[in-house]
N, C-alpha and C positions, 0 to 999 in steps of 0.2 A: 481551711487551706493550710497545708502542712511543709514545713519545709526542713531538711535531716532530721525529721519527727516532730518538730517544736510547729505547737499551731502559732501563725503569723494573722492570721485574720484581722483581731481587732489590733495588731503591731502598729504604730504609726507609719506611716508613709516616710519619715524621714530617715526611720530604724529600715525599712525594709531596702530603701534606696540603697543601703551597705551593699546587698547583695544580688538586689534586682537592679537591673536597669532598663527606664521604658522610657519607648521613642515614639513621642506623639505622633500623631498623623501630619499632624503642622508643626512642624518642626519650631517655628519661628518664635511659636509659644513657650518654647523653653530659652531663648535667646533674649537678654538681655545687657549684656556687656559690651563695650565698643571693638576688642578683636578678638580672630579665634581660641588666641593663647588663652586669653583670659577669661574665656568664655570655658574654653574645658578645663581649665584652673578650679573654678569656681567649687565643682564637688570634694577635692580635695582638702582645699582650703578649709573648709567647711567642718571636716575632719579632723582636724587641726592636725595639718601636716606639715613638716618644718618648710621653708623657701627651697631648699635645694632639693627634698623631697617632691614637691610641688613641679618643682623643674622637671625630674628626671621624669616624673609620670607624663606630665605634657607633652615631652619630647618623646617618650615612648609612644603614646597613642595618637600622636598626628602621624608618627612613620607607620605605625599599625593601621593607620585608616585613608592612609597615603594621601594628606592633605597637612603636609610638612611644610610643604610651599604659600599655603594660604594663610600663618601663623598670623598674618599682620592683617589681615582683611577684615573689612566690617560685615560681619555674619549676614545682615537684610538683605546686603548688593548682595550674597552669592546665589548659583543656579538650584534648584530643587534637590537634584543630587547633592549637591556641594554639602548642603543643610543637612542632608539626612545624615551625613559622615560626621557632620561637626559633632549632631545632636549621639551618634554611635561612640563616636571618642570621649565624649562627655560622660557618657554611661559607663565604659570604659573604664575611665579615669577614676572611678568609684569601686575598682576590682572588683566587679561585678560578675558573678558565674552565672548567672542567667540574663539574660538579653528577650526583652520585650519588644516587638517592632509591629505599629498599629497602622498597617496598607503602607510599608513602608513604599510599593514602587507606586501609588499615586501620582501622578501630575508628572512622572518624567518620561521622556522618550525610551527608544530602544537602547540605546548605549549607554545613559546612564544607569537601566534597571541592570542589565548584565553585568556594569561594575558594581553593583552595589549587592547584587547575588553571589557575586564571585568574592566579594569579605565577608557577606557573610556564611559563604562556606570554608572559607581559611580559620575565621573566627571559633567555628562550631569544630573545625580539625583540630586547633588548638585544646578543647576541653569546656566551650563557654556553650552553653545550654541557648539554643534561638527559637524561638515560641513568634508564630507570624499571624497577626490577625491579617485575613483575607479575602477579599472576596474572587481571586485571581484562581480560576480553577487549573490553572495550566503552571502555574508557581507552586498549588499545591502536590500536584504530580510530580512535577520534575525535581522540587526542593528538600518535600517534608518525606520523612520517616515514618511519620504518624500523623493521622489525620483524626481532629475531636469538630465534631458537627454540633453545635447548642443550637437550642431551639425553646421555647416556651422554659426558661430557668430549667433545664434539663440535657441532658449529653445522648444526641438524638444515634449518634455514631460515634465507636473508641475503635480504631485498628490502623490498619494500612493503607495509604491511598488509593493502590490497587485494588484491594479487596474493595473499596467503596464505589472505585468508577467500575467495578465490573458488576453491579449493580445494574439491575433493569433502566432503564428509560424512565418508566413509572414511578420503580422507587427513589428515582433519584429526584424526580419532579416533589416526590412527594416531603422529599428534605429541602427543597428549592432551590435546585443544585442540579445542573447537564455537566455533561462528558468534555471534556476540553479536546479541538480537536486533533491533537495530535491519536491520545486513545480513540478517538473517535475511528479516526482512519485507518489505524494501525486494527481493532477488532475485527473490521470490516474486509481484511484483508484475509484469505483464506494462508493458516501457517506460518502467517511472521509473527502471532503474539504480542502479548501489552507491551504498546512502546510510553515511556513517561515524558517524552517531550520530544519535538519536531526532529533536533537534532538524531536524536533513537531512530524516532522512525527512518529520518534521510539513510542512516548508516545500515539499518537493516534491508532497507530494499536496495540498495546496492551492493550491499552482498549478497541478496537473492539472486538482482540478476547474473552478478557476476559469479553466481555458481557456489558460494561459501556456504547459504543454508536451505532450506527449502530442495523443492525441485531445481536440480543444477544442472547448466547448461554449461560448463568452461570443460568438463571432461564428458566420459564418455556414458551421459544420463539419460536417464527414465524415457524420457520426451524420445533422444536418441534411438536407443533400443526398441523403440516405439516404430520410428520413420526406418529403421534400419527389416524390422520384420517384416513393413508393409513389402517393403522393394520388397525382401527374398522372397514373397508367396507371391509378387505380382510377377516376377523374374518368372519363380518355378511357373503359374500358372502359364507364362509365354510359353515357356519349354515342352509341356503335357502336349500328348499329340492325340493320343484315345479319347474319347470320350468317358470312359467310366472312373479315370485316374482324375480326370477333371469335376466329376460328379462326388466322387469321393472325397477330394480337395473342398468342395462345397458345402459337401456335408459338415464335414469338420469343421469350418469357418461359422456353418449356422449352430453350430453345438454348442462352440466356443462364444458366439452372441449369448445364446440362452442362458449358459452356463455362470455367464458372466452379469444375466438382468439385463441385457441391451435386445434382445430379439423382440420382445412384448415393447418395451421403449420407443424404439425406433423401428418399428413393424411398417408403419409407413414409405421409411426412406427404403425399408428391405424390398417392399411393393413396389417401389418406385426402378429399383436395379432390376429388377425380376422382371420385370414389363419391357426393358428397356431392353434385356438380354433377349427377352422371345423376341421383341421387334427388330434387334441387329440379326437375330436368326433365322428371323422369315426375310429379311433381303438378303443374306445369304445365300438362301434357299432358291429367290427369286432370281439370281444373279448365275449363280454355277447349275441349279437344280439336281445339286449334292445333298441328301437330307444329313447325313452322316458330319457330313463338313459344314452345316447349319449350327449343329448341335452342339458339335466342338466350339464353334465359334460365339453361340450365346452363351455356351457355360463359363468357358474362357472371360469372359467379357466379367459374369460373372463373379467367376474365383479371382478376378482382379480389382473388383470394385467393392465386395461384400469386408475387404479387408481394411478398408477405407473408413466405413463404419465405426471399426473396433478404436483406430486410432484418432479419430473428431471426438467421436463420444466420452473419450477418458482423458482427452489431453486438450487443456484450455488453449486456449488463440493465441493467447500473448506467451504461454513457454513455446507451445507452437514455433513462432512467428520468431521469439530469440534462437529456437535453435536452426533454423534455417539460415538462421544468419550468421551465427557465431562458428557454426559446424559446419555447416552445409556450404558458408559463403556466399549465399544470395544474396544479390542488391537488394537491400532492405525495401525500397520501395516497390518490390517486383514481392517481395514477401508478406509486406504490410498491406499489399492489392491484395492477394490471395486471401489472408486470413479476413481482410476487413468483407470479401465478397463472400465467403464463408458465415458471416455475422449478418449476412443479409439474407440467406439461404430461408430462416422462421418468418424476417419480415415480408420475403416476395409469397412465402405461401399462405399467411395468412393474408394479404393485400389480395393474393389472388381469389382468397373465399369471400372476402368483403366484396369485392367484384362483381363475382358470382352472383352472390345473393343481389347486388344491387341490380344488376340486371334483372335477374328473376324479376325483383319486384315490375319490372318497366316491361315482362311477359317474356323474356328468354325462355326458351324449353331447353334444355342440354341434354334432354331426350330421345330417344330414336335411332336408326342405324347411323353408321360410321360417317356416313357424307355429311348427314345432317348434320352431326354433332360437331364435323370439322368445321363445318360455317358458322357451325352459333358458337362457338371458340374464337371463331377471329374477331369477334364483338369483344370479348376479353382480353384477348392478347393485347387489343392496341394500348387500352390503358394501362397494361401492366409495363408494355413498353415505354407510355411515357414516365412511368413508377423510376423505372428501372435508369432510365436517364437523366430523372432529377437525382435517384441515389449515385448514380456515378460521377456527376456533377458536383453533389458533395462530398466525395471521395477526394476527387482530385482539387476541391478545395483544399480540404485536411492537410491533403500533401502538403501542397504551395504553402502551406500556413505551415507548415511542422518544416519547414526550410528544404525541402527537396526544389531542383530544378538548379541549385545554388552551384559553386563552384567543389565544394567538399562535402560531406557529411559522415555524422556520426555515429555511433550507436551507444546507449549507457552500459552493455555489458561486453565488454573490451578483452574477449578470452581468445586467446591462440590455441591453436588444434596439437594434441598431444601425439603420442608416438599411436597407440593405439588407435588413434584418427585416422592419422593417414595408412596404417594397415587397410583398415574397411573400407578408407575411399579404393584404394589400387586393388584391393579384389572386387569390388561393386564395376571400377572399370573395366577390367579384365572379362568379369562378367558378361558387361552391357557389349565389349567388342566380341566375346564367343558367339553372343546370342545373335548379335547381327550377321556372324559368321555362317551360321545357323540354319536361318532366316532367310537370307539371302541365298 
């Protein structure tokens, strides 16, 4: 062990005290003197420092370790923290450049670990070297610089905190050593990045929501431009009156899936609009006995629903669900229904295969013409309905319990609509009243 080159190894412990100073676990074990004064007295003394020397040191490192006020106390009565400052100003007191602290937050609450982090981060700004044994993986993140992992008389890890908690699962078990979770939460987050302690995190996800990084919602973002194209192609799709402008419109829509990986993806829900346009088509059909004005009106149906698609599949619930609220002005709770019934969309269709098959097993056929199969459906349906009534039961639990129903409410991302905001809304009005004009 080397120190400004000179091996200290076999150095005495009383020689090396010059320039280390180490702060037991137990503090109390380095305390022997009736007050604090004289208690951090003692290194210097030691030294053979004159009395007014003695003084001036004393007095310096009790205001240094902000425990000025406890000069006269009997070290045992004081709190755990109390101890560990005495036992720091004591080390201190021995002009110490390197600081050794073994669990120093041990045994104290939350207020006093954050005073006692908060000297010794003044201490280490000052120039004094802070070496923390620990087993605190969440002090080692947020505190250290560098992180050294021993293991079997060996240095199992030399680097960065970071680089160590971004470490596998596996290898981290295998140093005997998990993720603290502040990083824990923060990885797991698509886009916010390593956060090294809670407070990190709190600040970065609130400027995510609030639009600073990530997908932003406070101006006119991604999410936006997203809900802003659905309208214009479900607008233009009202306005198309041919059929072949409307089929071409479709086309391009299905291009722009494929093109994008979502057709094959979501081939299902594409089945599911396509079925539902021929069935608005054929009551159409059934209604006026117009084929022409059928056809308009499944494609229609269509070209306004295939674009739907584009914008679920690339844009998660909750940017979703902030910009509806923050841009759009939606009563969050009328937003928070929407996207949360959206989240249920995989669980009612797989509910409804489990269903299925559990009937099969009990002799369902869901075989045969169209009558048939509409009655052995209603054997399905009813349980899906009461599926579907416990999920909205727990729905409107969520709410109740997330403070809706109350006199006010809030939201975490707190953005006012810009100039270019209120552009898009007054032409999307404008729009929506021509098209009625239209229409009507």
């Amino acid at each position: 062990m080397y120190y400004n080159g000179t091996d200290i190894t076999a150095m005495p412990p009383s020689k090396r005290g010059q320039f280390i100073g180490y702060v037991f676990q137990q503090p109390d074990r380095q305390m022997f003197r009736p007050t604090v004064a004289t208690e951090v007295a003692f290194g210097p003394e030691s030294l053979g420092r004159t009395k007014s020397e003695v003084k001036r040191i004393v007095d310096e490192v009790l205001e240094r370790t902000g425990i000025a006020h406890l000069r006269e106390a009997y070290p045992p009565t004081l709190r755990r923290g109390e101890k560990q400052r005495v036992a720091i100003a004591s080390a201190l007191a021995m002009q110490s450049k390197i600081l050794i602290l073994d669990e120093p937050t041990s045994g104290q609450d939350g207020k006093e670990t954050k005073e006692l982090l908060a000297l010794l981060r003044q201490l280490n700004q000052e120039g004094i070297t802070i070496l923390l044994i620990t087993h605190d993986m969440e002090i080692m993140a947020s505190e250290c610089s560098r992180a050294l992992i021993m293991g079997n008389q060996t240095v199992a890890f030399d680097g960065s905190p970071e680089d160590l908690f971004k470490k596998s699962t596996d290898e981290l078990q295998d140093l005997g050593l998990t993720k603290p979770p502040s990083v824990e939460l923060s990885l797991a987050v698509p886009s916010l990045g390593y956060c090294k302690s809670m407070d990190e995190l709190k600040s970065k996800l609130v400027a995510q929501l609030s639009g600073k990084i990530g997908g932003t919602y406070g101006t006119f973002s991604t999410v936006n431009k997203k809900i802003l194209m659905t309208l214009v192609v479900s607008v233009w799709a009202i306005l198309l009156r041919d059929w072949a402008s409307l089929l071409a419109l479709v086309v391009v829509e299905l291009v722009v899936l494929f093109v994008a990986g979502l057709l094959i993806k979501q081939r299902k829900a594409v089945m599911a609009l396509t079925s539902f346009a021929v069935f608005l088509g054929v009551i159409q059909f059934l209604g006026s006995g117009d084929v022409t004005s059928a056809i308009v009106s499944g494609l229609r149906m269509l070209a306004m629903t295939l674009v739907f698609i584009c914008l679920l599949a690339t844009t998660k619930l909750q940017d979703l669900t902030a910009a509806l609220v923050t841009q759009c002005k939606i009563p969050y709770e009328y937003a928070f229904m929407f996207t949360a019934a959206l989240r249920f969309v995989p669980d009612f269709i797989a509910e409804s295969h489990a269903v299925q098959e559990a009937q099969a097993c009990r002799g369902l056929s869901l075989e045969g013409n169209f009558i048939k199969r509409m009655k052995s459906y209603a054997s399905v349906i009813q349980p899906l309905l009461l599926k579907s009534l416990g999920r909205s039961e727990t729905m409107a639990l969520s709410l109740e319990l997330r403070g809706f129903g109350g006199p006010t409410h809030i939201f975490a991302a707190s953005v006012g609509l810009k100039t270019i905001d209120y552009g898009v809304i007054s032409v999307l009005v404008v729009v929506t009243i021509a098209l009625f004009a239209i229409v009507a």
